[in-house]
N, C-alpha and C positions, 0 to 999 in steps of 0.2 A: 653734205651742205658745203657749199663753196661762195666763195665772193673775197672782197678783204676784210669788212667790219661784220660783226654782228656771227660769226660763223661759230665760233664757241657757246655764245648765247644761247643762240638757235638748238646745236646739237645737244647739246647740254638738260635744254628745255625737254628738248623730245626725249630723251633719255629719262627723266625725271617724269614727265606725263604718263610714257607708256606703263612707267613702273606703278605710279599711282591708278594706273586704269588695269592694273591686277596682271603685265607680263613680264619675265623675267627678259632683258633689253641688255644689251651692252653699248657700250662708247668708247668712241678712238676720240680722243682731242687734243687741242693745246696744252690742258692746266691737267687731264687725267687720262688713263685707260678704264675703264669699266666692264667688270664682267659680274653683273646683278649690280650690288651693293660695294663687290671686293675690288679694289684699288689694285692696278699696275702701274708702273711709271710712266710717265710720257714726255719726249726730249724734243720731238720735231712733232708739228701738225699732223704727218700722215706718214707713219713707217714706212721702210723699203718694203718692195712685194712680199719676200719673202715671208719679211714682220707681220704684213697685214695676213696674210692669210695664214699664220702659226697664231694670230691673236684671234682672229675669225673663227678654226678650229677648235681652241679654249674653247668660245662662246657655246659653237654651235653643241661642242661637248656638255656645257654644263645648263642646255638646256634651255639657251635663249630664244626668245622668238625673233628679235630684232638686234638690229646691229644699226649705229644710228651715229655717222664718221663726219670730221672734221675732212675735206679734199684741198689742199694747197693746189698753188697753181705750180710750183714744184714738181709735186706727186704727179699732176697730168703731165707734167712736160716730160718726166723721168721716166714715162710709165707706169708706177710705183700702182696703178689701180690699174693694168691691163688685164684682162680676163675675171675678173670681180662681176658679179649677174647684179646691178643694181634695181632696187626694187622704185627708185627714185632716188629724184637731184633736186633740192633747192638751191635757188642762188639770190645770194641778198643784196648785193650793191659793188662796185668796184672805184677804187679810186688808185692815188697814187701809192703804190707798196713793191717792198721789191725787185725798184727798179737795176739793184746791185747784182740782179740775177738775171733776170729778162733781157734789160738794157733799153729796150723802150717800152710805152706803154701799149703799142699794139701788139707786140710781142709776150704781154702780159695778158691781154686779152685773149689772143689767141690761143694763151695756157688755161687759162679759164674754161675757152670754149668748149677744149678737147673732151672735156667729161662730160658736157652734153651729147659732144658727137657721140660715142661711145655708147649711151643707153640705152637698151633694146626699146622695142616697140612697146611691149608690155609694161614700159614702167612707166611714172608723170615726171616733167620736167615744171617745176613750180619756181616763177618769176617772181620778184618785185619791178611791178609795173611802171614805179616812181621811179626806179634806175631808167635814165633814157636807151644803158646799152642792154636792159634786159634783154629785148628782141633780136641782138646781135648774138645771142648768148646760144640762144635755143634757134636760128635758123636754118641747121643744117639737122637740128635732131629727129630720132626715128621716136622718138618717148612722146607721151601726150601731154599738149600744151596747158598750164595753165597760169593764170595771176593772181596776185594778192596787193593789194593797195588801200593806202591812205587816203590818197585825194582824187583817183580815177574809176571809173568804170571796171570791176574786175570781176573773177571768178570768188575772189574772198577779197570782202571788204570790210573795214573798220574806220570809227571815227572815236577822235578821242574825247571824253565829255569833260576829263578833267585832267589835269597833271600838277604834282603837286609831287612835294620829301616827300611823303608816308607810300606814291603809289602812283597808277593809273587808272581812272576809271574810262572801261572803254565800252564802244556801242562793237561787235564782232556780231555779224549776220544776223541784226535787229535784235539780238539779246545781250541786256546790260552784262560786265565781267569787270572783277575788279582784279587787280594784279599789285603785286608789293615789289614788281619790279619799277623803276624810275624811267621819265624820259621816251620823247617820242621814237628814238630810233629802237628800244625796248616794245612800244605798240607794235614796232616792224617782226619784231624777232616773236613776238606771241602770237601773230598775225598768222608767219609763215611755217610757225610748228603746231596749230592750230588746222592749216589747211592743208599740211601733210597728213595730219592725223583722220581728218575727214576722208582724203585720198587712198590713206589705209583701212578704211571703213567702218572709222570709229563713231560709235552714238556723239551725234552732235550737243546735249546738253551734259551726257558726262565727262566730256572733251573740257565744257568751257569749268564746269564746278574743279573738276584736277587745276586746269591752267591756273586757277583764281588762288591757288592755295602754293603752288610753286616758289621757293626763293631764289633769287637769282644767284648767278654764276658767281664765283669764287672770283675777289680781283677785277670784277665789273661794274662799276658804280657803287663800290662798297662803302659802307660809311661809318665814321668812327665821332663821335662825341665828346667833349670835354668836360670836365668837372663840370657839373648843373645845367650839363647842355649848350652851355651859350657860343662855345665854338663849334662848329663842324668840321669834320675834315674827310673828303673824299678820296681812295685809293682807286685808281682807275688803269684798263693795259692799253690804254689810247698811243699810240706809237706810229701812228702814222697821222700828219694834216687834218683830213677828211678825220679821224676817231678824234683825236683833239677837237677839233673845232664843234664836233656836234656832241663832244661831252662839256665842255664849257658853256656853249647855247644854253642847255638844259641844264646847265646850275643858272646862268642868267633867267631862264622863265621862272624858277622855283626861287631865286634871292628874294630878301622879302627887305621890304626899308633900305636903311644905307649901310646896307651888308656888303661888306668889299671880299674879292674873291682875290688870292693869291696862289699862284700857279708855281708848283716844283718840277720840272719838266727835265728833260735830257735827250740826249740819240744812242744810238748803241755803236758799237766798233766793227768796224767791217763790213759793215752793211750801207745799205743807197746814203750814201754823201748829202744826192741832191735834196732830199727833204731836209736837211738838218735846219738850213735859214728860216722854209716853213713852216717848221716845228715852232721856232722862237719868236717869226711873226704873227702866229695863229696865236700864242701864248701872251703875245704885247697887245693885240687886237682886242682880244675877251675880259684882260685881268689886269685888275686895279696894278698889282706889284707880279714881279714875274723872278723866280731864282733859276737860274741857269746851273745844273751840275751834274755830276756822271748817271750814267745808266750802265751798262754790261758794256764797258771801254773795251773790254775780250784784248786783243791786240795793240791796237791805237792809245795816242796817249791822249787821256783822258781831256788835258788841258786845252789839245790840238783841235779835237772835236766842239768842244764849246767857242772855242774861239771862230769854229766855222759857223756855230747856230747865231753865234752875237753879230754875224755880217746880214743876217737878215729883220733884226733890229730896228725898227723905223725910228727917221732921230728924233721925233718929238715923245718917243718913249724909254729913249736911253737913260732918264734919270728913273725909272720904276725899276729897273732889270739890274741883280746882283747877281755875280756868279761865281760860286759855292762849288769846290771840286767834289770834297766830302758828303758824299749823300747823306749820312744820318746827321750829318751838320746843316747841309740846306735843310732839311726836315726839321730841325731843330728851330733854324733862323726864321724861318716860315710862320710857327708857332707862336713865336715871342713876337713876330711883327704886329699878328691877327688880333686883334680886338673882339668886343664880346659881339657877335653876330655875323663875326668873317666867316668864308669857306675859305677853307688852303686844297688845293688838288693839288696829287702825290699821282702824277701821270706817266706811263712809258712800262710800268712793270708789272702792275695787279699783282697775279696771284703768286710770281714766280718767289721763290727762296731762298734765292741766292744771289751772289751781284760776280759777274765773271770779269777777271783779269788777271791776263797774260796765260791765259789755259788755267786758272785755279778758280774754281767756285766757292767762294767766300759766304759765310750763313748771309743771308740779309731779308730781312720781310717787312716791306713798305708798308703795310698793317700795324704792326707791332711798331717797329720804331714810330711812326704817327701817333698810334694809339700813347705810348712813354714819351713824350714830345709835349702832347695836348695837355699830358697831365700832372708836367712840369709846373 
């Protein structure tokens, strides 16, 4: 699975399906490794060669049928997947992410590409058709074409009947499916491990009854409740523009009355510069109040980097926007601002657990502090 949003989701999904459809499956990802049920660690999206195929061999030793990977655009550029027999590629969407490594965004593309090129004939190369650069993705590939969309003409369609907190209910190839994940870019991702699983030629009704019963990813629209409910508070790994923007959209579809949403947001150190203003203008754009304060500073001093996200600050939103260096402090202040039917979103880290600075990995889990926060 490749793209920038939605690729943990995705893998994650299928890994979870196959297993419920009765086969032992492994996972390479962001938040885990997977081999059946037993946990390995996982530091980067997609290990060095050598990684992937010593984690491959685990698998195929204990007996998996499927092996079901996270692909950074990294990994193609590095090679890190050269010689792997893919049995298939989805690719979910591309935006700006990054750009600290590529340098530009068609350069980023281009690493994207590489793993379509790369697929033999024998295997499917599955699009979302709503990315305008799907077709740039797959037209060099030897793998068999297909799509999956929302609002076009495709090979796998869906429409969504409902979206609401509790779920989606969706219409997937004329048969109703309910889902307890949130959010239309989640229709995408159930969409496109839905129509992989058809590609692997699985019973299409026992496909959609698994999908229906699935929980979502670790750190992905997760949601944490206050004494008697009446706050919300969302932990989310939205860390790029494009993931911010369409997880805040879909707390705005799902607010209900004059529910105000306040955003905890940050950038990380070392990495693309250039989104950091868009991070904080995506975050002034969507949210009633907005805190500014660290994520994984790694090297960079923490203070340096927020003062780069506050240059992208529109000034008719400079009195909503404080900036809080201490994370479990903004998490904190966040809390005490929210009223009863706020949402606070706790964006940039999901599922990770820890907060890195200066090379030291510090405990920290944006769940828990939120969760001790809320019920102050």
């Amino acid at each position: 699975v490749t793209g920038t949003n939605g690729k943990t989701t995705t893998a994650t999904l299928l890994h979870s399906l196959f297993t419920a459809l009765g086969y032992k499956a492994g996972l390479l990802s962001t938040v885990r490794n997977l081999i059946g049920q037993s946990p390995m660690d996982a530091t980067h999206t997609t290990p060095d060669a050598v990684a992937v195929n010593a984690l491959l061999r685990e698998m195929a030793d204990a007996g998996c049928d499927y092996a079901f990977m996270e692909v950074s655009s990294h990994a193609a550029h590095q090679r890190r997947i050269v010689g792997l027999h893919f049995a298939g590629g989805i690719f979910t969407n591309i935006s700006h992410d990054h750009l600290d490594y590529h340098k530009t965004f068609k350069a980023y593309i281009d690493a994207k590409k590489m793993f379509f090129d790369i697929l033999p004939k024998t295997a499917f190369a599955l699009v979302n058709a709503d990315d305008r650069r799907g077709e740039v993705m797959v037209q060099n590939t030897r793998a068999k074409k297909y799509t999956y969309s929302l609002r076009s003409m495709a090979s796998f369609k869906a429409k969504i009947l409902e979206n609401s907190i509790t779920g989606l209910h969706l219409e997937i190839g004329g048969k109703e499916v309910f889902s307890r994940l949130i959010g239309e870019f989640n229709a995408y991702n159930l969409l496109a491990a839905y129509g992989a699983a058809i590609l692997l030629e699985q019973d299409e009704m026992e496909t959609l009854t698994a999908l229906s019963r699935l929980p979502a990813a670790e750190g992905r629209f997760d949601y944490v409740t206050g004494p008697e409910g009446k706050r919300t508070g969302i932990v989310d790994y939205a860390h790029t523009p494009d993931a911010l923007e369409k997880v805040l959209s879909t707390i705005h579809q799902l607010r209900q009355g004059n529910s105000r949403i306040i955003t905890v947001v940050g950038c990380g150190g070392d990495r693309d510069k250039a989104k950091r203003p868009k991070m904080a203008k995506v975050a002034c754009d969507y949210s009633d109040q907005v805190v500014l304060t660290s994520d994984n500073p790694r090297t960079e001093d923490p203070e340096a980097i927020i003062a780069e996200m506050q240059a992208g600050v529109p000034p008719y939103a400079s009195r909503k926007v404080l900036a809080i260096t201490g994370r479990r402090e903004a998490i904190r202040t966040a809390c005490r601002l929210a009223q009863d039917e706020d949402i606070i979103l706790v964006a940039g880290k999901g599922h990770e657990k820890y907060q890195e600075t200066n090379g030291v990995k510090h405990p920290f889990d944006d769940k828990e502090v939120l969760a001790l926060a809320l019920a102050e």
